[in-house]
C-alpha positions as CSV (number, residue, x, y, z in Angstrom):
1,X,107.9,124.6,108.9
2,X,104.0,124.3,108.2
3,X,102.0,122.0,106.6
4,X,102.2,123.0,103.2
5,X,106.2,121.8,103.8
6,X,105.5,118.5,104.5
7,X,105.3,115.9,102.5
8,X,105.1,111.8,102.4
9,X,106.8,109.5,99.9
10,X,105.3,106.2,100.1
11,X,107.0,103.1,99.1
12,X,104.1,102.0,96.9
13,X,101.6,103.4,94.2
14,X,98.0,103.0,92.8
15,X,97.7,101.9,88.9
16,X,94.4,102.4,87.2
17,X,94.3,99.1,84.4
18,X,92.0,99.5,81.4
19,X,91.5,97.7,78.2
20,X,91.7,99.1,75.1
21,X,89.0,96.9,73.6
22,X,86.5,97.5,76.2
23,X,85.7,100.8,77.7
24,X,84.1,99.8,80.8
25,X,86.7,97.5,82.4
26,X,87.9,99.3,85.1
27,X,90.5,98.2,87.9
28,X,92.5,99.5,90.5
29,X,95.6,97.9,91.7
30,X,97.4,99.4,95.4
31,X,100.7,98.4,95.8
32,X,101.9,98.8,99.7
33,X,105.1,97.8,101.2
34,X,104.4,95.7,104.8
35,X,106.1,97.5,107.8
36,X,106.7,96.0,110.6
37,X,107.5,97.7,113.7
38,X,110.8,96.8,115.1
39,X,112.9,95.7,112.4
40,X,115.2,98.9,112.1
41,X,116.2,98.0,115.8
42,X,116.9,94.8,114.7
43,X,118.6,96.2,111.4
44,X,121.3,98.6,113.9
45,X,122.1,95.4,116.3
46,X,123.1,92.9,113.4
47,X,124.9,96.1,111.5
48,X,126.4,96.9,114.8
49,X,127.8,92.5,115.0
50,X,128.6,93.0,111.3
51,X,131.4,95.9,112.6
52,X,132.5,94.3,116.0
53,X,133.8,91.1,113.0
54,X,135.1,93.5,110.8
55,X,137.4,95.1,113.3
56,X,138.4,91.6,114.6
């Protein structure tokens, strides 16, 4: 594997708004998604409670 391999997917995007009516309005909007660390951890315990019920 090298770099060239590699890639990211974010989970967000960039748009770029312009009017039609007026060539210099110019904006940029950044969509991001907020991570926060720990919550797949938290994610696997509750799925892992969901199955223990289940079985019961």
């Amino acid at each position: 594997m090298n770099f060239i391999d590699n890639t990211i997917k974010p989970d967000g995007g960039v748009f770029f708004l312009r009017k039609k009516d007026d060539e210099n309005y110019k904006k940029v909007l950044l969509i991001t998604d907020a991570k926060r660390q720990g919550a797949n951890d938290t994610r696997k315990k509750k799925a892992k409670a969901n199955k223990l019920l289940e079985m019961l």
